[in-house]
N, C-alpha and C positions, 0 to 999 in steps of 0.2 A: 639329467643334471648331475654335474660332478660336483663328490662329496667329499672332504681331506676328514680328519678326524684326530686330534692330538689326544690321546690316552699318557696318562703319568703312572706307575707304579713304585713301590717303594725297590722292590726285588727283581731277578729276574726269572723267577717263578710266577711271579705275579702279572708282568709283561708276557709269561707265553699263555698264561689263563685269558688274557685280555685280549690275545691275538685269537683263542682259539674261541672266545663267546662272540666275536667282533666276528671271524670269521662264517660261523654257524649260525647265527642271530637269521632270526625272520623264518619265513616260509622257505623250502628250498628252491624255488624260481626264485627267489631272493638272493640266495648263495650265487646262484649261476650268473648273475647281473654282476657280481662283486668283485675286482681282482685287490689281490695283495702282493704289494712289492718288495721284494726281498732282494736282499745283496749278491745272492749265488743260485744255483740249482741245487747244491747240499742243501742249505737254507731252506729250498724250496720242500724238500724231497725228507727234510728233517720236520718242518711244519706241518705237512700231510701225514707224516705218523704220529705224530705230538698231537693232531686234531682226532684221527682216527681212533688212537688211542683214548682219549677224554669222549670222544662220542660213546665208546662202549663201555667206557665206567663212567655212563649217564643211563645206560640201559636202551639206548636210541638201539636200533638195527639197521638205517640204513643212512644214507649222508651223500649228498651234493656238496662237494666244496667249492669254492670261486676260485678262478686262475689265479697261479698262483707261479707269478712273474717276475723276471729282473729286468731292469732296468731295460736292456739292450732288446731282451724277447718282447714290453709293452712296443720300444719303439719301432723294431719290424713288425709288430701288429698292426699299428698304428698306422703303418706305410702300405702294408696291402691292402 
């Protein structure tokens, strides 16, 4: 079942905590069900160390994260 999710923040400190508890959240087969849509691969590629980061000053050691796509990469997913 597909899920949208509108999150609100005041900040945008506050929007990449919500990306990255939204992203993390649940059991890790959880994570790996999950993708998140970003505007670019920088985006992408800046979210994976923004997540990685906040994982280890959580004291976590290891992490699944869910795909982590643009627009055009969901839609040739989508396609194969």
């Amino acid at each position: 079942m597909q899920r949208r999710v509108l999150v609100r923040t005041r900040d945008l400190a506050g929007f990449r905590r919500a990306l990255v508890d939204r992203a993390t959240a649940g059991d890790p087969i959880a994570a790996r069900r999950r993708i998140v849509i970003v505007p670019t691969r920088a985006a992408a590629e800046l979210l994976r160390q923004t997540t990685e980061a906040a994982v280890r000053r959580a004291g976590r050691h290891t992490l699944l994260l869910p795909d982590l796509l643009t627009r055009d990469d969901l839609i040739g997913r989508l396609h194969a």
